[in-house]
LOGUTI-654389 format. One record per residue: x, y, z of N, C-alpha, C in turn. Coordinates in nm, 3 decimals. Layout:
% residues N
PT,n.east,n.north,n.up,ca.east,ca.north,ca.up,c.east,c.north,c.up
PT,X,Y,Z,X,Y,Z,X,Y,Z
...
END
This chain:
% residues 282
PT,n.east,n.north,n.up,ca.east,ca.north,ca.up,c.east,c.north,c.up
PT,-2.397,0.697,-1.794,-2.442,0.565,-1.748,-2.389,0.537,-1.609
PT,-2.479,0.454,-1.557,-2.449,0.448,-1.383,-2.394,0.302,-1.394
PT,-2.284,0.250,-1.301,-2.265,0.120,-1.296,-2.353,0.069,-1.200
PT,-2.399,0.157,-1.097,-2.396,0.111,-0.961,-2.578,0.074,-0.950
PT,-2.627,0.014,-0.835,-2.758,-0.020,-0.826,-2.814,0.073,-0.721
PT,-2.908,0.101,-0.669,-3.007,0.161,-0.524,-2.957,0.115,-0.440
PT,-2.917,0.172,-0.330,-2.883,0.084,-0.179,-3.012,-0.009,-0.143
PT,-3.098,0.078,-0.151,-3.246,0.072,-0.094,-3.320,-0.030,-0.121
PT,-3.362,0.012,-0.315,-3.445,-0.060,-0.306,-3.354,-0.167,-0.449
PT,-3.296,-0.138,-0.485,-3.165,-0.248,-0.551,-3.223,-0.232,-0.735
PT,-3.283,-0.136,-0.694,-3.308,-0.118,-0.869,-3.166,-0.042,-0.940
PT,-3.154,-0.052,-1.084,-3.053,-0.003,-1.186,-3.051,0.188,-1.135
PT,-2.936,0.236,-1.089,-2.954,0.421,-1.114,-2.861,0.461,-1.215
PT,-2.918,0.585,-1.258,-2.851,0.643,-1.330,-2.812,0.783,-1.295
PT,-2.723,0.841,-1.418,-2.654,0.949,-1.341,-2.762,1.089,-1.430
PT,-2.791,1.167,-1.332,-2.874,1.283,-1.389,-2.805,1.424,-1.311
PT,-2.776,1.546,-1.391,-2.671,1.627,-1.325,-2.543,1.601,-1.247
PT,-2.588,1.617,-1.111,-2.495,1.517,-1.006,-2.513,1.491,-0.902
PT,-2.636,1.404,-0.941,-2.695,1.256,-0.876,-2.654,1.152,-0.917
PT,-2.700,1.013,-0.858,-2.722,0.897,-0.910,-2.879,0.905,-0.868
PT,-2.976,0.855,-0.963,-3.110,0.838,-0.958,-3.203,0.674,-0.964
PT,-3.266,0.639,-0.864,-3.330,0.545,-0.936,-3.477,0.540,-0.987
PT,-3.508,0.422,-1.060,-3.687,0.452,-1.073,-3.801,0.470,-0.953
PT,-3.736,0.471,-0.886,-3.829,0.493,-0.736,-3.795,0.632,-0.668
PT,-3.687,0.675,-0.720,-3.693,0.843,-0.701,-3.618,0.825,-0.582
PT,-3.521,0.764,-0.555,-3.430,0.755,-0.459,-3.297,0.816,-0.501
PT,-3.224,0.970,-0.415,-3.125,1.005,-0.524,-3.020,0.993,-0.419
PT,-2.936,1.028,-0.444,-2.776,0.991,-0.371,-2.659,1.105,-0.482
PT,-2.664,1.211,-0.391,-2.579,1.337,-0.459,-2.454,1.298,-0.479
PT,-2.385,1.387,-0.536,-2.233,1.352,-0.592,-2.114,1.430,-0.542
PT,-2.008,1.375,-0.456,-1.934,1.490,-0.362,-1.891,1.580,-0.450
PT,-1.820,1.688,-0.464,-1.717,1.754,-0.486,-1.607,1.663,-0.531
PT,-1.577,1.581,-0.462,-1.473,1.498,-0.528,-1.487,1.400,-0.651
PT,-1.610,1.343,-0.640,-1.634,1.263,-0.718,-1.733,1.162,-0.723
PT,-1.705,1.112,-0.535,-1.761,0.940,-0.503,-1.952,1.016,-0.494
PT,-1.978,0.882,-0.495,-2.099,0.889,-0.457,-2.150,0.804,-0.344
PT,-2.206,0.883,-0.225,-2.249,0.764,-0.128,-2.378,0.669,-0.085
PT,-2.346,0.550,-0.099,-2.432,0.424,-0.163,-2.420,0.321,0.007
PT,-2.433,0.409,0.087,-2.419,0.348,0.207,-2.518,0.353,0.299
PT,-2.645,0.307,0.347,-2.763,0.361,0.402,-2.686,0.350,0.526
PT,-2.756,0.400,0.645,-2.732,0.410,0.769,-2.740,0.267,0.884
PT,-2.823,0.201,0.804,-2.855,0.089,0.870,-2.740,-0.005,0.845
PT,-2.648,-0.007,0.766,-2.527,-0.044,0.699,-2.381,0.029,0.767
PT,-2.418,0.059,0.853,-2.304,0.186,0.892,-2.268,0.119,1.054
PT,-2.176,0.078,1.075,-2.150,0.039,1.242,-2.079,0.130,1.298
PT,-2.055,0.283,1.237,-2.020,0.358,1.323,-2.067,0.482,1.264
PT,-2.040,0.628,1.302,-2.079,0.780,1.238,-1.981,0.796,1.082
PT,-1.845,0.691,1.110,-1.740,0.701,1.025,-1.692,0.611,0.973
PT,-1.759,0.536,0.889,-1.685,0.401,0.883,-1.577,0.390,0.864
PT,-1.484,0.257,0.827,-1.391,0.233,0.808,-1.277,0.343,0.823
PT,-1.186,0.349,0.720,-1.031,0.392,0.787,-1.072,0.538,0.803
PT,-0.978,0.576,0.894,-0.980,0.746,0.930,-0.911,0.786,0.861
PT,-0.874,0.952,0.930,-0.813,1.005,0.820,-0.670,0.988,0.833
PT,-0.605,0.968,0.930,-0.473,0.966,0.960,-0.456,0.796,0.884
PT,-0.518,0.713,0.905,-0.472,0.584,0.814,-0.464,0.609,0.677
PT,-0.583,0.709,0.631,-0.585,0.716,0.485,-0.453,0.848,0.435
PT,-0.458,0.946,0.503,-0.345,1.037,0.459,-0.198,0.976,0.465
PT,-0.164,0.865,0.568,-0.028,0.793,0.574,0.012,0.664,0.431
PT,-0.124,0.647,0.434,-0.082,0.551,0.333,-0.129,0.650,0.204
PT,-0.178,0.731,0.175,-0.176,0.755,0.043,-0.002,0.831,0.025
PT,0.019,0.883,0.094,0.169,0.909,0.089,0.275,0.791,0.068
PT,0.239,0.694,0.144,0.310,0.630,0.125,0.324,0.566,-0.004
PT,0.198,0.498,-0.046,0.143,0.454,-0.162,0.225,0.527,-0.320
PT,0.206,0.646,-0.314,0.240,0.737,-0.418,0.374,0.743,-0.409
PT,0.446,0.707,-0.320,0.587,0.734,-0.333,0.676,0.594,-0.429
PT,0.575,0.487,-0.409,0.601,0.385,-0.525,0.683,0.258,-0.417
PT,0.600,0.273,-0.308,0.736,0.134,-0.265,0.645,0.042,-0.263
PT,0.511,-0.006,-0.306,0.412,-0.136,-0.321,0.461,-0.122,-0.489
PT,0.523,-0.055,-0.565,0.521,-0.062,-0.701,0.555,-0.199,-0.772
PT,0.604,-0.330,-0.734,0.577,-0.469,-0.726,0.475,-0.501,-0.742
PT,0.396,-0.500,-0.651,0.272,-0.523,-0.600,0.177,-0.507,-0.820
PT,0.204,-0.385,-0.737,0.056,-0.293,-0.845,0.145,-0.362,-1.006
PT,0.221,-0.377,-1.019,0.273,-0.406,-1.153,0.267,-0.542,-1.178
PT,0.294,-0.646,-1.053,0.232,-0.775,-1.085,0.094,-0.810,-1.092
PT,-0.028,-0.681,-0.997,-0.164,-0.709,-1.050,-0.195,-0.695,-1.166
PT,-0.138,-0.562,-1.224,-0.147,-0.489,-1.375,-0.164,-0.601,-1.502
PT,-0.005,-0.666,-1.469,0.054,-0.763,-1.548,-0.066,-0.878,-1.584
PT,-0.105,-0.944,-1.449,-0.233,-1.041,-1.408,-0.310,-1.008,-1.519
PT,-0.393,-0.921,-1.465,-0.518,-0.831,-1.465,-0.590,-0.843,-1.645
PT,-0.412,-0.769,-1.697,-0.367,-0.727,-1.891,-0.371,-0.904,-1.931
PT,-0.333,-0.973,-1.830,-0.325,-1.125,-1.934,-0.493,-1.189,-1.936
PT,-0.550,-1.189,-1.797,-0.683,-1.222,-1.803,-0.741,-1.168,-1.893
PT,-0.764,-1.032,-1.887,-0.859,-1.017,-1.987,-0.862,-1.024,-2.181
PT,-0.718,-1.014,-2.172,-0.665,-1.112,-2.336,-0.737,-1.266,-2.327
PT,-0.688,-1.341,-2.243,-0.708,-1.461,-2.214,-0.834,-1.468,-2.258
PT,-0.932,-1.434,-2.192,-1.104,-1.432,-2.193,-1.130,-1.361,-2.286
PT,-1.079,-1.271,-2.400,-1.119,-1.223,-2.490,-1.233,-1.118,-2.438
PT,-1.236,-1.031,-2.333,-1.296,-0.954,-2.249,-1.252,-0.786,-2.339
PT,-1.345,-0.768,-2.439,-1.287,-0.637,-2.505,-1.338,-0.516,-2.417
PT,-1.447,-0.541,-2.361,-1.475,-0.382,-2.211,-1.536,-0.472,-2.090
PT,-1.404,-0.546,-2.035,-1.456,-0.546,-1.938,-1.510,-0.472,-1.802
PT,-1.528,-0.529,-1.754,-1.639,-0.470,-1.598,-1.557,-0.532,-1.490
PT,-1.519,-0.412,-1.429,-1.437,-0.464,-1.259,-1.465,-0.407,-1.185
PT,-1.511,-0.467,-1.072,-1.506,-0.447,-0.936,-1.411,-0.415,-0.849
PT,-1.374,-0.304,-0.816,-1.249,-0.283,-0.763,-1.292,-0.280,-0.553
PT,-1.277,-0.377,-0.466,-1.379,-0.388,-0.362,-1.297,-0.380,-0.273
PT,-1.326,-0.277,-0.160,-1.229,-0.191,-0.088,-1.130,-0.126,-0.149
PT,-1.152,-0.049,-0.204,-1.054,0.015,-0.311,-0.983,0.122,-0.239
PT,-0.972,0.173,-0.141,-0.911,0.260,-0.064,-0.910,0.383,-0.093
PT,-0.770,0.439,-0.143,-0.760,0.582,-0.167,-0.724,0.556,-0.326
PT,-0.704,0.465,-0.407,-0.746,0.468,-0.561,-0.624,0.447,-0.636
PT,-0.514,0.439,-0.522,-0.377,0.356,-0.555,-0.377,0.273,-0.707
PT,-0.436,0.123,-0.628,-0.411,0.021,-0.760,-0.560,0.059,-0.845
PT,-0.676,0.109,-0.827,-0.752,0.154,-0.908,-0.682,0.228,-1.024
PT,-0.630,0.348,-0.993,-0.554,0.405,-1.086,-0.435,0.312,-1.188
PT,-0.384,0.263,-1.113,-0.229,0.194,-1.173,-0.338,0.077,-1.249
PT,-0.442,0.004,-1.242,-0.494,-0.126,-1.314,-0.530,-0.049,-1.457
PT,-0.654,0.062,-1.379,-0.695,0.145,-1.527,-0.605,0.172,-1.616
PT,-0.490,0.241,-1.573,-0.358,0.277,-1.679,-0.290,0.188,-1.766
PT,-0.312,0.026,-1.653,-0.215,-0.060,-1.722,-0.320,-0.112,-1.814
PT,-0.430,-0.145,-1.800,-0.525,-0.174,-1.908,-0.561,-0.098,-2.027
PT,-0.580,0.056,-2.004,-0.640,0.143,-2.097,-0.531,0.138,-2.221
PT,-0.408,0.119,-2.154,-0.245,0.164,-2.263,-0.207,0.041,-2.277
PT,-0.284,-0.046,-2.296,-0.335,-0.207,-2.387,-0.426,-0.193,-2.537
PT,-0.513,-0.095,-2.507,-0.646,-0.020,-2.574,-0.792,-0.083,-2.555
PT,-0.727,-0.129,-2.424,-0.862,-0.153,-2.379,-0.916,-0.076,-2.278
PT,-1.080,-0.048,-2.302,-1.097,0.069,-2.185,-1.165,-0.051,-2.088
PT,-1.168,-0.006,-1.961,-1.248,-0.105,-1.869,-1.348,0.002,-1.830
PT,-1.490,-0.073,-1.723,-1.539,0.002,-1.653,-1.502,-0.079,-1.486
PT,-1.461,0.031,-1.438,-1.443,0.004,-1.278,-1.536,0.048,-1.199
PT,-1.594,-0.014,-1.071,-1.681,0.016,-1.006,-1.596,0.027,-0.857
PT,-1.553,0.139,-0.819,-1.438,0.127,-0.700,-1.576,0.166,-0.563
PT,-1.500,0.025,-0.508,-1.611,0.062,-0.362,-1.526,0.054,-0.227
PT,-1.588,0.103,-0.148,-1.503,0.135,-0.040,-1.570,0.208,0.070
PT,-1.569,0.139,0.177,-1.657,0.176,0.332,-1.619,0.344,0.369
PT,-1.506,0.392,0.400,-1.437,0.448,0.398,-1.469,0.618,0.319
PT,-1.500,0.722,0.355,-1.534,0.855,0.299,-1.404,0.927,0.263
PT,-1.297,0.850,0.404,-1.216,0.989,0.342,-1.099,0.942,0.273
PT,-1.157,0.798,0.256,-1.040,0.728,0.155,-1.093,0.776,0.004
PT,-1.173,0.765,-0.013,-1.273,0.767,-0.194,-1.250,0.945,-0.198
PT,-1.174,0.992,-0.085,-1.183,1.146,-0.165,-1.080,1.113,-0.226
PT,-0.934,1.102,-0.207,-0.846,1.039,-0.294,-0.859,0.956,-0.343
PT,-0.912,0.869,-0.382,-1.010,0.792,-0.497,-1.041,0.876,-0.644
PT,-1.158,0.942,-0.613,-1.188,1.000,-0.685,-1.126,1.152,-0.711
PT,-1.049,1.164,-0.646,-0.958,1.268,-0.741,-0.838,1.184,-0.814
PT,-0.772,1.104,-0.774,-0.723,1.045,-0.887,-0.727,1.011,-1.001
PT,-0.887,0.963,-1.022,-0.975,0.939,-1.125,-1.010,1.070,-1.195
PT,-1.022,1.166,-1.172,-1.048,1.306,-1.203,-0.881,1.342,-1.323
PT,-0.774,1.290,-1.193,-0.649,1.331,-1.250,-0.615,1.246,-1.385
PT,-0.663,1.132,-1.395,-0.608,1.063,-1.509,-0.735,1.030,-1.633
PT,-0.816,1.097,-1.599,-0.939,1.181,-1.699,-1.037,1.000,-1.714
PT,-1.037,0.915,-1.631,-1.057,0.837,-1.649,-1.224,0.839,-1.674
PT,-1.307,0.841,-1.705,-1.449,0.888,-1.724,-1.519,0.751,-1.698
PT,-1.481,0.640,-1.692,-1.521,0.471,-1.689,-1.510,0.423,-1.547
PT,-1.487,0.501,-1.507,-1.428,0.434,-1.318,-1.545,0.542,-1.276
PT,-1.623,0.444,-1.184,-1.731,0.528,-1.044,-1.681,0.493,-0.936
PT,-1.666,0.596,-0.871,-1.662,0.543,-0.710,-1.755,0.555,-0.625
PT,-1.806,0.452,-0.485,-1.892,0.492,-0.451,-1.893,0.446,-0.289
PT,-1.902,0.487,-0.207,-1.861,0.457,-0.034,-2.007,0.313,-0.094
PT,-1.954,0.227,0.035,-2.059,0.112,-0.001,-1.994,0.017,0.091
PT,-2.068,-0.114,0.134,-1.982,-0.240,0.231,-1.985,-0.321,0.162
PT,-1.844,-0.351,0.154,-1.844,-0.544,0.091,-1.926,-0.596,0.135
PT,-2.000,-0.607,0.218,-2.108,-0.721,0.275,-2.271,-0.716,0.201
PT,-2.244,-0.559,0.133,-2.396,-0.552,0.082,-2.395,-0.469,-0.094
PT,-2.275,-0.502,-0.126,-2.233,-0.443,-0.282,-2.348,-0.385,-0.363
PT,-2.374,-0.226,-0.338,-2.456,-0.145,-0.464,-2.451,-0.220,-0.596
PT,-2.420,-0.343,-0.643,-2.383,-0.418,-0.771,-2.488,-0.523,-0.827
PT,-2.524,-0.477,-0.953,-2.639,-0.596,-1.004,-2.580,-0.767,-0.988
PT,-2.668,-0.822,-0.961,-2.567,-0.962,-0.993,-2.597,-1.043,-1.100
PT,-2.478,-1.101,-1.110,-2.406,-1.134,-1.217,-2.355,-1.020,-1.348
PT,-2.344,-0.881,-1.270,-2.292,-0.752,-1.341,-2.110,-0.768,-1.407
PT,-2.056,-0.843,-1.273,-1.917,-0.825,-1.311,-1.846,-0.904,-1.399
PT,-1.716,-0.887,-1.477,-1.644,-0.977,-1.549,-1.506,-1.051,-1.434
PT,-1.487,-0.951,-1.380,-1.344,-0.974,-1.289,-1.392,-0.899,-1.140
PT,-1.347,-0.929,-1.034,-1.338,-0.864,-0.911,-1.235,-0.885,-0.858
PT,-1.177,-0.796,-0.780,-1.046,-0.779,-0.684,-1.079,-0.693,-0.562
PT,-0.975,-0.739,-0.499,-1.025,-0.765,-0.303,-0.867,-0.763,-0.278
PT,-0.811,-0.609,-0.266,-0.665,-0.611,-0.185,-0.707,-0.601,0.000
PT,-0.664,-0.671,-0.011,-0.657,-0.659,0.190,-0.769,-0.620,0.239
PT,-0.859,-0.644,0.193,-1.015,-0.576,0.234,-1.084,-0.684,0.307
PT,-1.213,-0.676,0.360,-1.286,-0.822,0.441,-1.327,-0.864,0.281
PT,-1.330,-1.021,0.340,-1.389,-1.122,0.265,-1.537,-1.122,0.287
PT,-1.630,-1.138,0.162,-1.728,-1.148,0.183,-1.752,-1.296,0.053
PT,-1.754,-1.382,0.074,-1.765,-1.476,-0.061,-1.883,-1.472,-0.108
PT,-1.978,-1.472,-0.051,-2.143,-1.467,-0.061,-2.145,-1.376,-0.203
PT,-2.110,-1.267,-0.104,-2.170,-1.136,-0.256,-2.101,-1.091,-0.308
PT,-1.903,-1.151,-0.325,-1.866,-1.140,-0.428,-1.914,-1.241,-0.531
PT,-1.948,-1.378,-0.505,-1.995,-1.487,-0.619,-2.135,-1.432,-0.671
PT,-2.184,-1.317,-0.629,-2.326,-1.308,-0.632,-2.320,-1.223,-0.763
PT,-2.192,-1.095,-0.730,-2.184,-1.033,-0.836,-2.129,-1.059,-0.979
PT,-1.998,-1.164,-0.947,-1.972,-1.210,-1.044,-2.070,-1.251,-1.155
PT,-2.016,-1.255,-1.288,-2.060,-1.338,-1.411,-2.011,-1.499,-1.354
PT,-2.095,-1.602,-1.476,-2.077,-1.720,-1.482,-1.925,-1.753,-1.506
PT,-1.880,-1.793,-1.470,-1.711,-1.819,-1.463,-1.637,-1.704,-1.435
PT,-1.676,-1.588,-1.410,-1.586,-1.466,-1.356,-1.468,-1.511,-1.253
PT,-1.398,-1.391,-1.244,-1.248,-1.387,-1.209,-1.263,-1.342,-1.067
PT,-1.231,-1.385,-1.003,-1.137,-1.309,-0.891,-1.029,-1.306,-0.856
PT,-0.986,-1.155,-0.796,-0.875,-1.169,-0.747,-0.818,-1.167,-0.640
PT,-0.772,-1.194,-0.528,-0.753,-1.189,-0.372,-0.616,-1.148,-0.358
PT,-0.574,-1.036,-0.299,-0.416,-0.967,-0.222,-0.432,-0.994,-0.113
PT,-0.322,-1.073,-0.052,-0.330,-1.106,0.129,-0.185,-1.074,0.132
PT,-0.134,-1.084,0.250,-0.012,-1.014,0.322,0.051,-1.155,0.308
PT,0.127,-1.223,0.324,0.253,-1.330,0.327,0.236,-1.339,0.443
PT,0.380,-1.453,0.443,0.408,-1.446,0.593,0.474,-1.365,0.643
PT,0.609,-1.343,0.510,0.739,-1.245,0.581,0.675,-1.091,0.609
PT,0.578,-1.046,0.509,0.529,-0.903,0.527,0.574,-0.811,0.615
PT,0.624,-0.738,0.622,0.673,-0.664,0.737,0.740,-0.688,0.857
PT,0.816,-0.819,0.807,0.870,-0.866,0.922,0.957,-0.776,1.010
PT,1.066,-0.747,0.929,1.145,-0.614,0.978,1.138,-0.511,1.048
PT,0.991,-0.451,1.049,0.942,-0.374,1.087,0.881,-0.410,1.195
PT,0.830,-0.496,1.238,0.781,-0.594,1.340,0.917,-0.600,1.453
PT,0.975,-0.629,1.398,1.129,-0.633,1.459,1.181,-0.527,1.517
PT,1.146,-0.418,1.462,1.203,-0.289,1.517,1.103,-0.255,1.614
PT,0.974,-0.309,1.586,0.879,-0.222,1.733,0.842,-0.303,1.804
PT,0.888,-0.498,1.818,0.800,-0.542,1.936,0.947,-0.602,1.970
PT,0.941,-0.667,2.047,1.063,-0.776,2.138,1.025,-0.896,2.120
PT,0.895,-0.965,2.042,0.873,-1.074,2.047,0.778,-1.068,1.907
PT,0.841,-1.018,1.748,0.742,-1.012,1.641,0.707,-1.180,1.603
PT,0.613,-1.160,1.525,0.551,-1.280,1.474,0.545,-1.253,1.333
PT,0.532,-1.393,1.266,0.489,-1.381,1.095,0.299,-1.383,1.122
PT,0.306,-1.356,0.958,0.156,-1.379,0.919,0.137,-1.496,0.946
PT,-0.006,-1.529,0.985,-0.025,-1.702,0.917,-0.139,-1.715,0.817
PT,-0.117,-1.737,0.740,-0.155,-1.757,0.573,-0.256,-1.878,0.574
PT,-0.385,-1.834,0.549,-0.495,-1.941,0.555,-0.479,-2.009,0.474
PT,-0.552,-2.154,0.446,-0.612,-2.206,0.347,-0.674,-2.148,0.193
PT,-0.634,-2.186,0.127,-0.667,-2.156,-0.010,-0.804,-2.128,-0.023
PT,-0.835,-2.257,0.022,-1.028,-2.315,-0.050,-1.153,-2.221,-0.020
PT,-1.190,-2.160,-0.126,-1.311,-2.117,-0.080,-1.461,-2.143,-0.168
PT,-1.553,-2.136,-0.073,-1.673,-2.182,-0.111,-1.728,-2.127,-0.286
PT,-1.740,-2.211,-0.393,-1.813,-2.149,-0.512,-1.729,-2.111,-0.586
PT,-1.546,-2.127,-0.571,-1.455,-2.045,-0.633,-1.342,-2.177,-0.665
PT,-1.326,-2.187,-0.750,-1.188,-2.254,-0.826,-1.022,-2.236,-0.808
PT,-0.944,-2.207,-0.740,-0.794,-2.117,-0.729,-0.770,-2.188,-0.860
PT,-0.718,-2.116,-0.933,-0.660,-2.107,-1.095,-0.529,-2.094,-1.074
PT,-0.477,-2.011,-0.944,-0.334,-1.962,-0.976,-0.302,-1.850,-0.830
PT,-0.176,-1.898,-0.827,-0.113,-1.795,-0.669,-0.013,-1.750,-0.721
PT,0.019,-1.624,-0.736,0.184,-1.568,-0.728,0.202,-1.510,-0.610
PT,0.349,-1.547,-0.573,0.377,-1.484,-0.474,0.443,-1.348,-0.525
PT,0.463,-1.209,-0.445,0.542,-1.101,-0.510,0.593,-1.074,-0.326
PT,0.774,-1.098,-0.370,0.834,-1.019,-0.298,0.942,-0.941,-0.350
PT,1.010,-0.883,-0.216,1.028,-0.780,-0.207,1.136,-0.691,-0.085
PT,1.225,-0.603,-0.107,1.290,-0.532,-0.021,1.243,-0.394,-0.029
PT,1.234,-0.320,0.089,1.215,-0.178,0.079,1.285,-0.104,0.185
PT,1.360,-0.017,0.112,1.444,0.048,0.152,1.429,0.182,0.218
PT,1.358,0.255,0.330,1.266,0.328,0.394,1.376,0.445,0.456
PT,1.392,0.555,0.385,1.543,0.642,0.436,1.531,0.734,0.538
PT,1.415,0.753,0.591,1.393,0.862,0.669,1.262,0.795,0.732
PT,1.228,0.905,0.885,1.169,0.867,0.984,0.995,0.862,0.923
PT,1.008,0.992,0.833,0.840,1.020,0.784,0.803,0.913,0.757
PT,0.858,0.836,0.654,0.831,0.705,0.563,0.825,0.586,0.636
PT,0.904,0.563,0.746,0.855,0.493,0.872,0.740,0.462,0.930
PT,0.716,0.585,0.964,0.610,0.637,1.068,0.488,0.604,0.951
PT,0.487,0.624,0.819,0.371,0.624,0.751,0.341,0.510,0.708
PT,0.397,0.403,0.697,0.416,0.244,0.662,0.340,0.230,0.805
PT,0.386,0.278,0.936,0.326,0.193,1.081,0.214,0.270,1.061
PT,0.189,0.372,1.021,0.048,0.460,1.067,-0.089,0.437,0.989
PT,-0.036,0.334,0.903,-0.141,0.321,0.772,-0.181,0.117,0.788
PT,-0.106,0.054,0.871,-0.166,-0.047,0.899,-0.213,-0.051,1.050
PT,-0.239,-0.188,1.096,-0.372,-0.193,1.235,-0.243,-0.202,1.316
PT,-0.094,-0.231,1.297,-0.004,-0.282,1.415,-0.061,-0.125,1.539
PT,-0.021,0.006,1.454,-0.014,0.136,1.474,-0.107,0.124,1.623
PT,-0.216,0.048,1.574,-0.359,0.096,1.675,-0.368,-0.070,1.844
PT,-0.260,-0.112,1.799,-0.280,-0.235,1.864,-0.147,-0.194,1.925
PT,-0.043,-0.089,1.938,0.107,-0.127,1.969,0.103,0.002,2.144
PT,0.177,-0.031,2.187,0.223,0.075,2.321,0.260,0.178,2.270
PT,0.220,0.277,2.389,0.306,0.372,2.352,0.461,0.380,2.338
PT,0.485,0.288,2.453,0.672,0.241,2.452,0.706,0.161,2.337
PT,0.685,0.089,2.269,0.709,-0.009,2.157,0.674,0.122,2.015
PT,0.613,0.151,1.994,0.589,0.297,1.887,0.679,0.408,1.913
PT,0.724,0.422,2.082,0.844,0.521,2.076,0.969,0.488,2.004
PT,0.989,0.300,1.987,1.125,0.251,1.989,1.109,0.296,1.799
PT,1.013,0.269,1.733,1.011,0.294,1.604,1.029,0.486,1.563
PT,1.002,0.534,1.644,0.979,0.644,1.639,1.151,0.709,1.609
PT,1.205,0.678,1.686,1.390,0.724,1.697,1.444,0.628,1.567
PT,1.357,0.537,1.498,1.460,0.511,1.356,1.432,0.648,1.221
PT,1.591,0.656,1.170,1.587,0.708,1.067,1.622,0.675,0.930
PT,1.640,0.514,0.928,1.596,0.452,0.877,1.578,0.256,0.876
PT,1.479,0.233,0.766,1.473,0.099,0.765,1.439,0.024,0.656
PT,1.522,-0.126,0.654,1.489,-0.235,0.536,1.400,-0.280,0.532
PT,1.326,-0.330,0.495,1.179,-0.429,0.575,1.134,-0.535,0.410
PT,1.100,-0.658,0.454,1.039,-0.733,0.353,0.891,-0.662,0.304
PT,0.891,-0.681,0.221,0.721,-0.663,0.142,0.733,-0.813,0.075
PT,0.585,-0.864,0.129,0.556,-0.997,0.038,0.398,-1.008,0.057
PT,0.372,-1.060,-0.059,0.175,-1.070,-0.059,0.164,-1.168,-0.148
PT,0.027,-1.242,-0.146,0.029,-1.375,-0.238,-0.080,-1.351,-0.300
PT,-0.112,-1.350,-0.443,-0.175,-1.276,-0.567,-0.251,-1.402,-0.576
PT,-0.366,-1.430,-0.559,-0.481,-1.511,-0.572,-0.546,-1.530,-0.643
PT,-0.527,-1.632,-0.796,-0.671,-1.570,-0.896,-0.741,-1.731,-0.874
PT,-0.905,-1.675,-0.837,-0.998,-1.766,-0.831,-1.077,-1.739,-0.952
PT,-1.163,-1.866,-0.974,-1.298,-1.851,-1.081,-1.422,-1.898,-1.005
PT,-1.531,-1.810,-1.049,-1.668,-1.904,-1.024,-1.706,-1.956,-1.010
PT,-1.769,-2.011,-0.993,-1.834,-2.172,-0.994,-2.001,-2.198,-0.995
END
């Protein structure tokens, strides 16, 4: 069974060998890895969308080494109470910008070893993020999770398909996440804090700044609930440095002189803080 819809022409596909197929005979092959790409060209603002490979290889290292492990254990936690809450026995999630399959993996695990299976629909602009995506998914035999390259702005997703959606640090699109949602469905929103990386900010500019943390309110959506999750991380060596700066936008916005000054630490403390967002429908 296919979760996903036609880029094209937005009809239901299904999976035949390793395709996705629709009734109009529109097919979309299946990598080697896993994902499937659900991205037409006209949808594409560059040859490559989203993150490269050096953003995606720094942070999946980083990722796997467990220092967001806060993070992913207070979504988990979330995630396991909602769907008790709602009495949701298979639910359907949207996992939107899902990256390299980090908290995809860690949600599925924390849900499945509840005994509940979910189906995940992991999307993500990004090609050479969904190869680690979907080998993760491969690794933890998960058979219920699709991945599929795609833009938040134009979601391969039937609407009103989903039970829950989540949106870590990815663009906002409110339109066609409310579109996909069910009638009172969940969302979830990960944004950066203020303190976020302050530390680290500290070590590479002469004049760092905090986040500034928008307004709550958004159009068609209810806020139910904010946790904040912080955090210390303790960073012992230069690699782990370098892969924390190389995997966010400071990396691509900083001097070469200000990236040298980070470059000579061998090690560093730094805050982690993000504010856990659950909205409803409307």
């Amino acid at each position: 069974m296919a979760y996903f819809t036609c880029p094209i022409c937005k009809q239901a596909l299904k999976i035949e060998n390793k395709s996705y197929l629709c009734e109009n005979n529109h097919c979309f092959d299946i990598a080697k890895s896993g994902y499937v790409n659900l991205l037409p060209s006209n949808q594409m603002n560059s040859k490559a969308p989203g993150d490269n490979k050096l953003m995606v290889d720094t942070r999946n290292q980083f990722l796997s080494k467990g220092f967001y492990q806060p993070l992913l254990d207070t979504l988990s936690n979330e995630l396991v109470h909602i769907i008790k809450e709602h009495q949701l026995n298979e639910p359907t999630i949207a996992d939107v910008g899902c990256g390299e399959g980090y908290y995809t993996q860690g949600i599925y695990q924390a849900i499945h070893n509840n005994g509940i299976t979910p189906s995940i629909l992991g999307i993500d602009i990004s090609k050479e993020a969904l190869k680690y995506a979907a080998k993760r998914m491969k690794q933890i035999n998960a058979s219920t999770v699709q991945i599929a390259v795609g833009s938040v702005f134009h979601l391969p997703i039937e609407t009103e398909y989903c039970d829950i959606l989540m949106e870590l640090f990815a663009p906002y699109c409110g339109e066609e996440f409310h579109r996909v949602l069910k009638k009172n469905g969940i969302m979830i929103l990960v944004i950066p804090a203020e303190n976020h990386l302050f530390e680290l900010k500290q070590a590479v500019y002469k004049n760092p700044y905090k986040n500034e943390v928008k307004p709550y309110e958004l159009d068609g959506f209810t806020l139910l609930n904010k946790e904040k999750v912080k955090s210390q991380i303790h960073l012992s060596n230069n690699e782990d440095i370098m892969n924390l700066f190389q995997m966010t936008p400071y990396y691509y916005k900083t001097s070469k002189e200000d990236t040298e000054r980070l470059m000579s630490l061998n090690e560093l403390t730094t805050t982690i803080e993000f504010e856990l967002l659950i909205y409803q429908s409307r």
